[in-house]
C-alpha positions in Angstrom: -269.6 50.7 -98.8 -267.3 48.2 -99.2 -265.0 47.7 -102.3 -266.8 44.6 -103.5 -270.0 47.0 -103.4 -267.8 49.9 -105.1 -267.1 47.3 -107.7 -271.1 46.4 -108.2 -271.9 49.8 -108.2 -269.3 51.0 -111.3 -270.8 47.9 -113.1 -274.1 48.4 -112.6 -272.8 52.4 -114.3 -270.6 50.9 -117.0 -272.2 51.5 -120.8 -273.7 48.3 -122.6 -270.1 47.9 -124.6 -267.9 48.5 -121.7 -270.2 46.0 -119.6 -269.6 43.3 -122.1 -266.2 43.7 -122.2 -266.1 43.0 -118.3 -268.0 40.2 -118.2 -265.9 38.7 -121.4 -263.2 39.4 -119.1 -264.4 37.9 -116.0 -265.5 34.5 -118.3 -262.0 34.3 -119.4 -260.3 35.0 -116.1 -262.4 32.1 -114.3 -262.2 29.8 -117.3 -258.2 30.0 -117.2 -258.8 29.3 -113.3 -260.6 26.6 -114.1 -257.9 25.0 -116.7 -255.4 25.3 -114.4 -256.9 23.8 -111.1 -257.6 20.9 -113.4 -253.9 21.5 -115.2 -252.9 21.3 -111.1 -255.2 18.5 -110.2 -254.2 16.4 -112.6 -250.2 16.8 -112.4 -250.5 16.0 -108.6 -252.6 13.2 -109.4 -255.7 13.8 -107.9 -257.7 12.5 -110.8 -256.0 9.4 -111.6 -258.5 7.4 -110.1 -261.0 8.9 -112.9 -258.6 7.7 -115.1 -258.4 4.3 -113.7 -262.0 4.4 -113.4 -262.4 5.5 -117.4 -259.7 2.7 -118.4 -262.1 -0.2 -116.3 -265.1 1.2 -117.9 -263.5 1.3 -121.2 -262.1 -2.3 -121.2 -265.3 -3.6 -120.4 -267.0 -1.7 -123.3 -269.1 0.5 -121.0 -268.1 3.6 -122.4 -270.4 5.5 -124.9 -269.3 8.5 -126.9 -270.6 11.9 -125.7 -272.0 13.4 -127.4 -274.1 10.8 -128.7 -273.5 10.5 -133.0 -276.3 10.5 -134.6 
């Protein structure tokens, strides 16, 4: 067995409170992954052409709010 499969296995053993807390945990750790890939993607510039692209589409009044008011 390998440790991935260790891992499974003391999950799939874990009480309904301690499994919660784990995946709470793994949510956090992959949204703060997330946040800074885009913290990282943006400082290096690979997303200004969405901005440039957002700016066009906002001078030409193509831009709607999201979401929607209503």
């Amino acid at each position: 067995m390998d440790r991935v499969e260790e891992i499974e296995s003391a999950i799939d053993r874990l009480p309904p409170e301690d499994y919660r807390r784990v995946v709470a945990w793994l949510r956090a750790r992959e949204q703060k992954t997330w946040d800074d890939q885009i913290d990282h993607d943006s400082a290096t510039g690979k997303l200004d052409h969405l901005f440039a692209e957002a700016d066009a589409e906002s001078s030409q009044g193509r831009l709607r709010d999201w979401p929607p008011r209503g």
